[in-house]
C-alpha positions as CSV (number, residue, x, y, z in Angstrom):
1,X,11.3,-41.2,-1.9
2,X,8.6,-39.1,-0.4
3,X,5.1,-40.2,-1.5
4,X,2.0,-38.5,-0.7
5,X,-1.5,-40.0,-1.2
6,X,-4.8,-38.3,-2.9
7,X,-5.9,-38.7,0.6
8,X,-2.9,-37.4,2.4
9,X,-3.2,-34.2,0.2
10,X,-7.4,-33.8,0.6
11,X,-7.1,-33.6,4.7
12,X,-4.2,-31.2,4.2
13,X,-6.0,-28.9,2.1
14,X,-9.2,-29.3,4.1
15,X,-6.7,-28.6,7.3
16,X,-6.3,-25.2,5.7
17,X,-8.7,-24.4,3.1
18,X,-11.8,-24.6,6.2
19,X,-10.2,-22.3,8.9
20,X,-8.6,-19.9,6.0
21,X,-12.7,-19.0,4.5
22,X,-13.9,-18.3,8.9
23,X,-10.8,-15.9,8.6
24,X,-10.7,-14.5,5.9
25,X,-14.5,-13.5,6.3
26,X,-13.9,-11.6,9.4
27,X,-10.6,-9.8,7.8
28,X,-13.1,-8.8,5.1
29,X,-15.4,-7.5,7.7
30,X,-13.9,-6.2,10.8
31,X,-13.1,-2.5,11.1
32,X,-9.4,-2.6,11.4
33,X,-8.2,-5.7,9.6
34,X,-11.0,-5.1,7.1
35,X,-10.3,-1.1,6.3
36,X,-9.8,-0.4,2.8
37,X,-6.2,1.1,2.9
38,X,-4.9,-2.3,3.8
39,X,-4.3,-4.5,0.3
40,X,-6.4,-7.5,-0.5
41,X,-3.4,-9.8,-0.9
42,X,-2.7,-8.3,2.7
43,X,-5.3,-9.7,4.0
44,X,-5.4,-12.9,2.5
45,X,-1.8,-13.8,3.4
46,X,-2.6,-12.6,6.8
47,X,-5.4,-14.6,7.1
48,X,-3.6,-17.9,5.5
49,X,-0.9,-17.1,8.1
50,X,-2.5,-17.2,11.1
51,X,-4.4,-20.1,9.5
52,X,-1.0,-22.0,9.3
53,X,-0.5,-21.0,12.9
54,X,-3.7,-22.3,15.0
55,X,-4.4,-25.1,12.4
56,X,-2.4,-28.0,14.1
57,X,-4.2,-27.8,17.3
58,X,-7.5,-27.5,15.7
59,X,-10.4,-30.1,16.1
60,X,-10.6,-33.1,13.8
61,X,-12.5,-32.0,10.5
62,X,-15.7,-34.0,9.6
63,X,-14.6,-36.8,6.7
64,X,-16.1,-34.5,4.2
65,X,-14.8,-34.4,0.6
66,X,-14.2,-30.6,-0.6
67,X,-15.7,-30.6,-3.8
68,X,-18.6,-31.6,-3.0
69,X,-21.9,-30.2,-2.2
70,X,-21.1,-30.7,1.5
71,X,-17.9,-29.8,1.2
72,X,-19.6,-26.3,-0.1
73,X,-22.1,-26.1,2.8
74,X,-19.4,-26.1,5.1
75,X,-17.2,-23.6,3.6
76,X,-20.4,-21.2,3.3
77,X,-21.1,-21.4,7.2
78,X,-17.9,-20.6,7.9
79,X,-17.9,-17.6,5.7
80,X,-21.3,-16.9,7.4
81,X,-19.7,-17.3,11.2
82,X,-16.1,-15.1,10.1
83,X,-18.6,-12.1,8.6
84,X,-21.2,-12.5,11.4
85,X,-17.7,-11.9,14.1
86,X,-16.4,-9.4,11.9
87,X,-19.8,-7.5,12.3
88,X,-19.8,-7.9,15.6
89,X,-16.7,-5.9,16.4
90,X,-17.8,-3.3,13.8
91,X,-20.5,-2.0,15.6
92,X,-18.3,-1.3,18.9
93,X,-16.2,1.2,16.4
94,X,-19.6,2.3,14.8
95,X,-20.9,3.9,18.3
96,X,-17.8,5.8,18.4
97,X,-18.4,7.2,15.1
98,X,-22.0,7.7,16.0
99,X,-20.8,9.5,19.1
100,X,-19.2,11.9,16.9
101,X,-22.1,12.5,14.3
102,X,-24.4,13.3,17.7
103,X,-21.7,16.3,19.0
104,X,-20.7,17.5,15.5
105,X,-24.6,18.4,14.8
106,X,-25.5,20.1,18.2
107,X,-21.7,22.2,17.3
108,X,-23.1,23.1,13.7
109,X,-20.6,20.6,12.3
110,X,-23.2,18.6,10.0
111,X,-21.5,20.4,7.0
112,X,-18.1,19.5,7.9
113,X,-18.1,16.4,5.9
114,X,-16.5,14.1,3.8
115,X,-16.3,11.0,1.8
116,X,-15.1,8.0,3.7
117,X,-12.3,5.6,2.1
118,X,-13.2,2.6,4.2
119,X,-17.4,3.5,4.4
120,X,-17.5,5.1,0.8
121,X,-19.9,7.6,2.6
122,X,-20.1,11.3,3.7
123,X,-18.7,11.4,7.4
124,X,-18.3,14.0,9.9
125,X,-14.9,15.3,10.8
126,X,-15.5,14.5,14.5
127,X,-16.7,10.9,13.5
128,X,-13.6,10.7,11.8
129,X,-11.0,11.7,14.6
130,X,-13.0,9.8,16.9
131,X,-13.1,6.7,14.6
132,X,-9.0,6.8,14.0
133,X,-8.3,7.6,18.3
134,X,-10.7,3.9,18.8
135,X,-8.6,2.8,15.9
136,X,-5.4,3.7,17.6
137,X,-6.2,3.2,21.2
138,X,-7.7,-0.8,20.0
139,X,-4.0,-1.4,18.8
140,X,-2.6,0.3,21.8
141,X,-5.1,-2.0,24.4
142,X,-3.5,-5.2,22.2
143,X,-7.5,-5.6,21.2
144,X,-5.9,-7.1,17.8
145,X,-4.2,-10.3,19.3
146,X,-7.7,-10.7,21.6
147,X,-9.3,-10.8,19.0
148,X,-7.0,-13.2,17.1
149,X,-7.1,-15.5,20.0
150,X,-10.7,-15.0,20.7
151,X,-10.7,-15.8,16.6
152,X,-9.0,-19.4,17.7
153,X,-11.2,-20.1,20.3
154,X,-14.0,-19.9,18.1
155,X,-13.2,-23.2,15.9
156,X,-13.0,-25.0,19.3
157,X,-16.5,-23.4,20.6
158,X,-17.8,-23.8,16.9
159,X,-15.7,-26.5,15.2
160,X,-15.6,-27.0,11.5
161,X,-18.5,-28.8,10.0
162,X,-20.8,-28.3,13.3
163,X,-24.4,-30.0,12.5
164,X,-26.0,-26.4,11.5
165,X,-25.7,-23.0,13.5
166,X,-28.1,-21.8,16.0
167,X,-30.6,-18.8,13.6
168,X,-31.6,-16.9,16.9
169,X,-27.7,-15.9,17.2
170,X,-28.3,-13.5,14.0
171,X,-31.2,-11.8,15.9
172,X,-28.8,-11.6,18.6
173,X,-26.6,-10.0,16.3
174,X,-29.2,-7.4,14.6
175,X,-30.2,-6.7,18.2
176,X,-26.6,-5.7,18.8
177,X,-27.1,-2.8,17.1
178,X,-28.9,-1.1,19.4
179,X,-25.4,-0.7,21.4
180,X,-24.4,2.0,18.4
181,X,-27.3,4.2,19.9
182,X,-26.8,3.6,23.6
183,X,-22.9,3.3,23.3
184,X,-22.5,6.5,21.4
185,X,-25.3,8.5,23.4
186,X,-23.7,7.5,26.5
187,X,-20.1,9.3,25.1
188,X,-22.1,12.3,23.5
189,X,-24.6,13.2,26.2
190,X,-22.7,15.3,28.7
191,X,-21.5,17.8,25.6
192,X,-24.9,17.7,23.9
193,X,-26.6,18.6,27.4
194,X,-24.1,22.0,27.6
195,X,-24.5,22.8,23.9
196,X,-28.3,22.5,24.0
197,X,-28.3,24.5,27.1
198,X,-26.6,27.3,25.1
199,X,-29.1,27.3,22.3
200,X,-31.6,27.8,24.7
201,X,-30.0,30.9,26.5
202,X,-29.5,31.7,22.9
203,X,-33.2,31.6,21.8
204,X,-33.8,33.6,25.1
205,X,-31.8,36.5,24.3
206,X,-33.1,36.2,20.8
207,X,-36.8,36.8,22.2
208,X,-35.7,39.5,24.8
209,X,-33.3,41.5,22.2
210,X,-34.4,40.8,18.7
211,X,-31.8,43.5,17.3
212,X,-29.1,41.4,18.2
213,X,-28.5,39.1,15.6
214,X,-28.5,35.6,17.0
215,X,-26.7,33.7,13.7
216,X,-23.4,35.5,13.9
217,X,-23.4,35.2,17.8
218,X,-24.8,31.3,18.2
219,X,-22.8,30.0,15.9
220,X,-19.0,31.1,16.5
221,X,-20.2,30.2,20.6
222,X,-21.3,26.6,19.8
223,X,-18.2,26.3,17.7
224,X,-15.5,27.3,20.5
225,X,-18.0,25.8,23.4
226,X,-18.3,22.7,21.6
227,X,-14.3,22.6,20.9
228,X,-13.6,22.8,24.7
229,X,-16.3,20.7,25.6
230,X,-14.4,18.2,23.4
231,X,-11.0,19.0,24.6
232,X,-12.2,18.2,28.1
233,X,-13.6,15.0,26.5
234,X,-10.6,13.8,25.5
235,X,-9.3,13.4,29.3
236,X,-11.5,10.7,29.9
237,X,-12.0,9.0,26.7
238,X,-9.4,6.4,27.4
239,X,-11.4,4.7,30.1
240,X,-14.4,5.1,28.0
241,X,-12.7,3.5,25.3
242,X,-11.1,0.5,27.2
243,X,-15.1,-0.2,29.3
244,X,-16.6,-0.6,25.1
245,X,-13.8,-2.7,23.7
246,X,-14.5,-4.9,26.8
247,X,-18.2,-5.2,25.9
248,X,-16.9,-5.5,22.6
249,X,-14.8,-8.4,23.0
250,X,-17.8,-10.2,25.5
251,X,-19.9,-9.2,22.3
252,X,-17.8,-11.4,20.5
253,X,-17.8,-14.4,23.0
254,X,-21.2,-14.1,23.1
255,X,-22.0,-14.5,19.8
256,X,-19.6,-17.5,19.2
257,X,-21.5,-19.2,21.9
258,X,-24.9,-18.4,20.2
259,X,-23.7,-19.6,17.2
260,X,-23.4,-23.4,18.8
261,X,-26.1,-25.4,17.8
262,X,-28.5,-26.5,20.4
């Protein structure tokens, strides 16, 4: 007869209960395993299935009991360490999506909005499109299982019950934000160059013929400039797309090694 002990059954649920709170933190959080279209129950058998997956060749667990106030410290940093990951990769998406906000005001697009399922905010329509091609071309790169495996890497770099985690990586992290700005600039400059070049010719021919009506002429030329301006983007944003996700994903190793404690 098979027999298993209070102690047997303790490490097994602290084999799985640790690792499935890191995960399930950065499902909750990260832009494509976290969007809202994808069920809650999704996510959490997702996350207890990888966590049956890279739990065997995990480190050994600290001999912590789980109901204990210990036992609560540790599943608290490793919600902290999933969520901090998970906002990591969401601020390589979020310069895309800032990209889009810079072009769709210089084209006159800043009316052109609406609400967000996954953000539950106003968003541009060119935020959006650009948002679902990164979306589409992350899955297409395989950036999913890199970030699974970089996801199991992490509980060898940062094992489970680790004597505290290192504060200055979560100025590392805010600081990280700066790469929505510069990231999304970098994408948006060349088309906000030409359309603000246009505006000025524009405000030219407003001063040297003020009969000619510069509303219903700016506008409609932005609009179709700005359209094959973006058309023209499009060629190239592949290999825009595949240099960020790498920074993304060095982001991410980056961070995990922060995290270590000194």
């Amino acid at each position: 007869m098979l027999t298993v002990t209070h102690a047997q059954l303790y490490a097994w649920l602290a084999l799985f209960l640790w690792p499935f709170f890191r995960l399930l933190a950065f499902m909750m959080t990260a832009p494509l395993l976290g969007h809202s279209s994808i069920p809650r129950t999704v996510k959490i058998g997702l996350a207890a299935l990888i966590t049956f997956v890279v739990a065997p060749g995990l480190p050994p667990f600290p001999a912590v009991p789980i109901w204990s106030w210990a036992g609560l410290g540790i599943i608290v940093e490793q919600i902290l360490i999933g969520a901090a990951l998970g906002l990591v990769m969401r601020v390589m998406f979020s310069a895309v999506m800032a990209a889009g906000d810079f072009i769709g005001l210089q084209m006159g697009l800043a009316f052109a909005t609406f609400v967000s399922p996954d953000t539950g905010t106003n968003t541009m329509v060119l935020s959006r499109l650009f948002y679902m091609i990164a979306l589409l071309m992350f899955l297409a790169l395989n950036g999913h299982l890199m970030v699974i495996e970089t996801l199991a890497f992490s509980f060898h770099a940062l094992p489970v019950g680790v004597a505290g985690l290192n504060v200055g990586a979560f100025d590392l992290l805010a600081r990280s934000g700066a790469t929505i700005f510069s990231a999304g600039l970098a994408l948006a400059l060349p088309l906000i160059a030409a359309l603000l070049i246009v505006n000025l010719c524009l405000g030219i021919l407003n001063r040297s013929a003020p009969q000619l009506t510069v509303f219903s002429v700016g506008f409609p030329m932005s609009l179709t400039l700005g359209l094959a301006l973006v058309s023209v983007l499009m060629t190239d944003l592949g290999r825009y797309l595949d240099a960020l996700f790498g920074q993304g994903l060095q982001s991410l190793q980056a961070m995990i090694q922060a995290m270590a404690p000194i």
